[in-house]
C-alpha positions in Angstrom: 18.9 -8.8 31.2 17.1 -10.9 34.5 14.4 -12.1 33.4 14.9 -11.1 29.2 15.3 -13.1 26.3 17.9 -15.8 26.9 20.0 -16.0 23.8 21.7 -19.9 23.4 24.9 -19.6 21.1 23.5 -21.4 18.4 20.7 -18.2 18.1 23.9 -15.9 17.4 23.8 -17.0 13.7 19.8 -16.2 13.4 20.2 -13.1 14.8 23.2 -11.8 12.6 21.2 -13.4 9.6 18.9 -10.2 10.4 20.7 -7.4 11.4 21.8 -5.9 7.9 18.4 -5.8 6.6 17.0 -4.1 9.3 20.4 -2.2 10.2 18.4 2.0 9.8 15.1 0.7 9.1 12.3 1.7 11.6 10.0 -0.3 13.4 6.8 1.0 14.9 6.1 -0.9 18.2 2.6 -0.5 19.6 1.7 -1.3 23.1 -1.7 -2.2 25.0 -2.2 -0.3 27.8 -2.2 -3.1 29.9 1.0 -3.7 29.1 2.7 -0.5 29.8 1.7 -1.0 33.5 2.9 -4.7 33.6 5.7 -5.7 35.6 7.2 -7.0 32.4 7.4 -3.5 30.7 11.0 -2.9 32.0 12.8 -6.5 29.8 10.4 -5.3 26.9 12.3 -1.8 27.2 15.7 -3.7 27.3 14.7 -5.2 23.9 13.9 -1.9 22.4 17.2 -1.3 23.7 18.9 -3.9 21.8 17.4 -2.9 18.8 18.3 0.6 19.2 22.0 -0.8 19.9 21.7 -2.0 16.3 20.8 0.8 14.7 17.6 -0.3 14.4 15.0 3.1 14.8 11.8 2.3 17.1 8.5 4.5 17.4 6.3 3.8 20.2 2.8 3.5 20.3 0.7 3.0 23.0 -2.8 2.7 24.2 -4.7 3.3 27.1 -7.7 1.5 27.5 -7.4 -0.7 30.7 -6.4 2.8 32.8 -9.5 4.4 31.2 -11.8 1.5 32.7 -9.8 1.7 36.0 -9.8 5.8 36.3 -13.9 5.3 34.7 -14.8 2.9 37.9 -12.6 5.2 40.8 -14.9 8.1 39.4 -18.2 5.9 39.2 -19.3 6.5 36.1 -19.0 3.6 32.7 -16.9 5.3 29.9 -18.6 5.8 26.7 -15.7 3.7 24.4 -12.9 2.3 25.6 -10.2 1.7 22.6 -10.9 5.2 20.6 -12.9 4.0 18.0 -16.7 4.2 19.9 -18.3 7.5 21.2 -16.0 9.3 23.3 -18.3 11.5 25.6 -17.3 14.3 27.8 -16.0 12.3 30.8 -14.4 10.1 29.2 -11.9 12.2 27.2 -11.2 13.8 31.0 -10.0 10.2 31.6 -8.4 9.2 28.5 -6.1 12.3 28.9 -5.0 11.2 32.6 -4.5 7.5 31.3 -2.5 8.7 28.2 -0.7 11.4 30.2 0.1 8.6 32.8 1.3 5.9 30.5 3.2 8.2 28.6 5.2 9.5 31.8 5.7 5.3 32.5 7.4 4.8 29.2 9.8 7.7 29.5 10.2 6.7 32.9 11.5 3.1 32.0 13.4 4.5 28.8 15.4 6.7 30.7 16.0 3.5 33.0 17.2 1.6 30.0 19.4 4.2 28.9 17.6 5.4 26.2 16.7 9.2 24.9 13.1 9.9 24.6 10.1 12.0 23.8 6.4 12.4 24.0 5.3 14.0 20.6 2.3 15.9 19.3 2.9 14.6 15.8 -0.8 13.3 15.2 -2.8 16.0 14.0 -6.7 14.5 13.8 -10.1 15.7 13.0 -13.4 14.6 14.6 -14.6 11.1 13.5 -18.3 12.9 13.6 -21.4 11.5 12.9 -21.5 7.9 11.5 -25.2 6.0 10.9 -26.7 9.1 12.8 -24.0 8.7 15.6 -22.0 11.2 16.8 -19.1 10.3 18.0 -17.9 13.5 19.9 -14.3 13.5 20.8 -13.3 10.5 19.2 -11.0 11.7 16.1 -9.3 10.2 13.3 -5.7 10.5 11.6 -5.1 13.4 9.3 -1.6 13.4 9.4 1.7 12.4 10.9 4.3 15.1 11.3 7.0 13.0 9.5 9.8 15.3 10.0 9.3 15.5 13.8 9.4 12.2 14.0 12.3 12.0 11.4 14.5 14.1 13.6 13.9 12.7 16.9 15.1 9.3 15.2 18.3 10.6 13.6 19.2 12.3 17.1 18.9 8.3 18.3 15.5 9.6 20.3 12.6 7.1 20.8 9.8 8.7 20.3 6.9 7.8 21.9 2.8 8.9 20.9 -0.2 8.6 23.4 -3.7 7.4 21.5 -4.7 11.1 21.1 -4.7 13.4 17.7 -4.6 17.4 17.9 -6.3 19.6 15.8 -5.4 23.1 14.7 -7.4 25.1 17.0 -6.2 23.0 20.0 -8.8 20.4 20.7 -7.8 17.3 21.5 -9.4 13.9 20.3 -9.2 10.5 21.7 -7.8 8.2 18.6 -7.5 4.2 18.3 -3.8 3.4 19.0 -3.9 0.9 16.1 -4.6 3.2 13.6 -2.3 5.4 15.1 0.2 2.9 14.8 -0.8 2.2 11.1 -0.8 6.1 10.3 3.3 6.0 11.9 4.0 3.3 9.9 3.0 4.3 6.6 4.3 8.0 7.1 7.8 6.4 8.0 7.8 3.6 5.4 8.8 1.5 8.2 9.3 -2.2 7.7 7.8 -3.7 10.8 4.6 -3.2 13.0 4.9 -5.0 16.5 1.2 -4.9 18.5 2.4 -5.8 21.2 -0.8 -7.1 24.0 -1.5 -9.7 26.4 -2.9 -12.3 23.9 -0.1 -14.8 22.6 -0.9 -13.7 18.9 -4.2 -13.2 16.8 -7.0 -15.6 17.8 -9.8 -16.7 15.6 -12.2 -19.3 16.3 -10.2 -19.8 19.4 -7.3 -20.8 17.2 -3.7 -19.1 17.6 -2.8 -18.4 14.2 0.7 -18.4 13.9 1.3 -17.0 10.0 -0.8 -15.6 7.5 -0.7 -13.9 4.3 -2.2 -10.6 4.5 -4.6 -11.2 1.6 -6.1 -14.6 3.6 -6.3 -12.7 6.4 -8.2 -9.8 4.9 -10.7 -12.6 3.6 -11.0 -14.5 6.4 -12.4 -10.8 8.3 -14.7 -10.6 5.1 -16.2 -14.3 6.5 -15.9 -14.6 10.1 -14.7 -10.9 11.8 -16.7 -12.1 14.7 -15.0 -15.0 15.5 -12.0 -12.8 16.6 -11.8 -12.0 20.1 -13.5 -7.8 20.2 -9.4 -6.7 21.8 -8.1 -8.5 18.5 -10.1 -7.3 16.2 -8.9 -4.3 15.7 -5.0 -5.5 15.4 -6.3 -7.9 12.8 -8.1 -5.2 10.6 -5.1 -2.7 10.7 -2.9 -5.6 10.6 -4.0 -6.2 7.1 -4.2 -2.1 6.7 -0.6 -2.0 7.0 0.6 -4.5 4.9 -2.3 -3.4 2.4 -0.3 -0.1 2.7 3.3 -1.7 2.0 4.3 -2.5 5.7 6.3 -6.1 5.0 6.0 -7.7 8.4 3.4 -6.8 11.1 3.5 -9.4 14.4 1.3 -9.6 17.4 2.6 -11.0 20.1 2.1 -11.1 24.3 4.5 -8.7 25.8 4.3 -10.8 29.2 6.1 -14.2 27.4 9.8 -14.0 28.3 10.8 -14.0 24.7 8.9 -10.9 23.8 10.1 -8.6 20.6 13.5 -9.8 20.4 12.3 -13.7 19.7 9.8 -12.8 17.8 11.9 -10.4 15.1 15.1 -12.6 15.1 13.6 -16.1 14.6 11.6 -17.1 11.7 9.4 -19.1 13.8 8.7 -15.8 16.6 6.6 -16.8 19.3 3.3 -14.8 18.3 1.8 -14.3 15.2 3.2 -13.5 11.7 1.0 -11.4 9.3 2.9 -10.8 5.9 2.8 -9.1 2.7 3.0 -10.7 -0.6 6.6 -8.8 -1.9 5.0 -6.2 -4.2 1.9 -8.7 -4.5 4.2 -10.5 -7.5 2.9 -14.4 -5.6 -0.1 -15.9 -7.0 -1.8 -18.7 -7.2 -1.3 -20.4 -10.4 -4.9 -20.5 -12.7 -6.1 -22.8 -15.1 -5.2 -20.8 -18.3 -1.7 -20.7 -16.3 -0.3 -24.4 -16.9 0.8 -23.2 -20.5 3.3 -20.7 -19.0 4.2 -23.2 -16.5 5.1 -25.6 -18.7 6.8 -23.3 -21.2 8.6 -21.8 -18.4 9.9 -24.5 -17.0 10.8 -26.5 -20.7 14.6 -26.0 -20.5 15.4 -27.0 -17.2 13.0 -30.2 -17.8 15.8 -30.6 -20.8 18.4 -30.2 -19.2 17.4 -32.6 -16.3 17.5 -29.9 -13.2 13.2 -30.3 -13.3 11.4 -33.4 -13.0 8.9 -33.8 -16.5 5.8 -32.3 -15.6 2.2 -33.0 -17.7 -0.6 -30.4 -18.6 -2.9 -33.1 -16.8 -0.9 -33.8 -13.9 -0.3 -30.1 -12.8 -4.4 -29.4 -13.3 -4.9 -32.1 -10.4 -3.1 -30.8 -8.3 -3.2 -26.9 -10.1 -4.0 -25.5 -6.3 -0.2 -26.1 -5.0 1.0 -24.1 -7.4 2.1 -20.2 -7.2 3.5 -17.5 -10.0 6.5 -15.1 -9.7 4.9 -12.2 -11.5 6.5 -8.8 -12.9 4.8 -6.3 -14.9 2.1 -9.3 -15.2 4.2 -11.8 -16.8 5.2 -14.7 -14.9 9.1 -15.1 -14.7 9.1 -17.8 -12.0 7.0 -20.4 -10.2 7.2 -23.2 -7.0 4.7 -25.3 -5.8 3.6 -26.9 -2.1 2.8 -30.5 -2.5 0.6 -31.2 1.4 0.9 -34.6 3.0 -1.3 -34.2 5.5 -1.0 -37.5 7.4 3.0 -37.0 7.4 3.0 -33.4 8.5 5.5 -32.5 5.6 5.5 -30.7 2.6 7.1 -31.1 -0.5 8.2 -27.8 -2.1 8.6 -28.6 -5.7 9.0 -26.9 -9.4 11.0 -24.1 -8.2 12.1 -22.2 -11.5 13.4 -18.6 -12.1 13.6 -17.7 -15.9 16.9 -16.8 -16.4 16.2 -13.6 -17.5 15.5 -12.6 -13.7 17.9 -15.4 -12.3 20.5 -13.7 -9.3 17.4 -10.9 -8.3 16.5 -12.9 -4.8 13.3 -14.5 -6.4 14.3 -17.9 -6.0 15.0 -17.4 -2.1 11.5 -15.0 -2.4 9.7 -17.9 -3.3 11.3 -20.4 -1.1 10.6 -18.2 2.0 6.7 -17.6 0.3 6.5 -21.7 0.7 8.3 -21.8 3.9 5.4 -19.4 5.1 2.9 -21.4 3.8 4.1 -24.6 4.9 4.1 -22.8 8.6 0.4 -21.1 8.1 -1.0 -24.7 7.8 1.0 -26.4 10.8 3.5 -28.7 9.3 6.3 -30.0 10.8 8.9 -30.2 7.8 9.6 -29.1 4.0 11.4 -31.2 2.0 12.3 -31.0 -1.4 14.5 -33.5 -4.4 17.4 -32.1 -6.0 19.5 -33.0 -9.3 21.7 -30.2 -9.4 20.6 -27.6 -7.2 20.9 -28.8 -4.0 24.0 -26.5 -2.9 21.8 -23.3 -3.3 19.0 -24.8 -1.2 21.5 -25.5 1.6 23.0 -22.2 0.9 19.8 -20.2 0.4 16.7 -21.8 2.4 18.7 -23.7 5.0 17.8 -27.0 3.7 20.2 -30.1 5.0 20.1 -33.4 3.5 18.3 -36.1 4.1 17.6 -39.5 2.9 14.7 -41.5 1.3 13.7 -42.9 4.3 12.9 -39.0 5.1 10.1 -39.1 2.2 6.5 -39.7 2.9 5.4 -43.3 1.5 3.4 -42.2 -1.0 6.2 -39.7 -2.8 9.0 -42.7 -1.3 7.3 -44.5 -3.8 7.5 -42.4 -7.0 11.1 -41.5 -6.1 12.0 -45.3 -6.4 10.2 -45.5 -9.9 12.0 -42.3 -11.5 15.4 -43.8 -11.2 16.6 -40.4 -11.0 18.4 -40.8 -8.1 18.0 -37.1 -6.8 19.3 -36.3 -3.3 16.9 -35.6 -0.4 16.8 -32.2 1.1 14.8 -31.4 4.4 14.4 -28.5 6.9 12.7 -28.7 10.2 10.0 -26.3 10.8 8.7 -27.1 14.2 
């Protein structure tokens, strides 16, 4: 694999980590246009090709919109939209089927080189878009529905399928549709686990910022405050990025197919190399609320007793009430954690980690670990670290913790340490 993703011996464990849960799941990968003609396209195939090899079922996506600007300007004329979500006129559906047709031929082209079975589908059936705020928008469709069980057999014969940006109707006509909501449509159909957009940006941009993780729901109100601070191409991916995990989709990830690392680094590391937009698991995380500290305290009573949880006061967790979070089911908090930020340190302290035991052995505890490990990312710190009486084994065994030693503490929380006398042991994980 010249020119692939270069896997050191030490990734071998990362990878394997992976694999079962993902062993017959489907991912729907969506390219840019752009990046179906790229010289790149034929590692990027490889690593479909190693997910395949891994049982692992991949849709592909694609779009079309740099061909349609480049077949537009050969025939002289501007195209009325170029990413299927604008007015598509007359001319520039003539295009946007050569570009799609084109594209389509290139993936099956390198596929084939790869080794791998494929085929173009028909499975999008769409319906005009029509006429919005007095607009009509022509040949530009939108999803009506995914012809699951086409798709459903080509993956259980081990064929990639792969579907151009158009939608079909039932009399024939064709429509020009936005490859991201295509890609969202797929992915909800199949219950698939992952959505890769895959473009020549290194990840979502805002404010000229890469953001490397977010939950979906902070992503969906940061659109609400500043969706023109995104970059117009990455836009749309952030909008039906938060769509899909909205919908249920677990893990969607944007990343720049040109970087060397592509789709392989970015699903088998939990750092990836683009950007990591993620659902809250059945939306059961919160942030803790005022009238919350009650249940925090009750919750976490016994194992204050019994010495595994530092004392905690009603006062002291209403200072600091924003680090904490709630394990909900059926509305009724059964766990909780907390982030505790030091800022000048670049660490973070994850803290008050309690499952009731009512729900203990259910994968909460390692939910909520992984919730704070995100977190800690999403605001750039360096390293989690954590105190331990009795529980150290399962944060080794579980989050991937190692210990440490005081002299790893910031000097505020070095100090506090000292004062308790409880002697706990220092646990630490690099996340940078």
């Amino acid at each position: 694999m010249e020119g692939g993703w270069l896997m050191r011996p030490t990734d071998l464990r990362g990878v394997l980590r992976y694999i079962p849960s993902f062993r017959e799941k489907t991912f729907v990968v969506s390219l840019d246009g752009g990046i179906v003609t790229d010289e790149t396209l034929p590692n990027l195939l490889l690593d479909v090709a190693v997910l395949r090899s891994l049982n692992i079922r991949v849709v592909l996506v694609h779009g079309a919109s740099a061909q349609i600007r480049e077949l537009a300007a050969r025939d002289g004329f501007a195209p009325s939209d170029l990413d299927g979500a604008g007015v598509t006129d007359g001319d520039t559906l003539r295009v946007a089927l050569m570009a799609a047709n084109r594209l389509t031929h290139e993936l099956l082209e390198g596929l084939a080189a790869a080794d791998l079975r494929a085929a173009c589908t028909n499975a999008i059936t769409a319906y005009p878009m029509g006429i919005l705020h007095g607009v009509d928008h022509l040949f530009t469709g939108k999803v009506e529905r995914v012809d699951v069980d086409m798709l459903q057999q080509l993956l259980g014969q081990g064929i990639v399928p792969v579907v151009p940006p158009l939608g079909f109707d039932g009399e024939g006509k064709t429509y020009r549709v936005n490859s991201d909501a295509i890609a969202l449509a797929v992915a909800d159909a199949l219950k698939a686990v992952k959505v890769v957009f895959i473009t020549s940006y290194d990840g979502l941009i805002c404010q000229e910022r890469l953001i490397r993780q977010m939950l979906a729901s902070d992503l969906e109100a940061l659109l609400a405050a500043q969706a023109d601070h995104f970059p117009p191409p990455l836009l749309s991916k952030a909008i039906h990025a938060a769509a899909a995990c909205r919908l249920g989709v677990p893990r969607v990830h944007i990343v720049n197919g040109r970087a060397d690392e592509c789709l392989l680094a970015e699903v088998f590391s939990n750092e990836g190399i683009g950007t990591l937009i993620y659902a809250n698991e059945y939306q059961q995380v919160r942030r803790a609320l005022k009238k919350d500290i009650r249940s925090i305290l009750k919750l976490t009573k016994q194992s204050v007793a019994t010495d595994e949880l530092l004392r905690r006061t009603y006062a002291g967790i209403e200072k600091h009430l924003g680090d904490y979070y709630l394990f909900e089911i059926d509305k009724n908090p059964v766990a909780c954690v907390a982030l505790h930020v030091y800022p000048e340190q670049s660490k973070g302290e994850l803290a008050c980690l309690y499952v009731h035991t009512s729900h203990e052995n259910q994968g909460i505890g390692r939910k909520l670990i992984q919730f704070v490990e995100n977190k800690a990312r999403e605001l750039g710190l360096a390293e989690l670290f954590l105190l331990s009486t009795q529980a150290f084994a399962y944060f080794q065994s579980k989050g991937g913790f190692s210990e440490g030693t005081p002299d790893d503490l910031p000097p505020p929380r070095r100090e506090r340490y000292e004062q308790s006398g409880r002697k706990s042991k220092v646990m630490i994980k690099k996340l940078k």
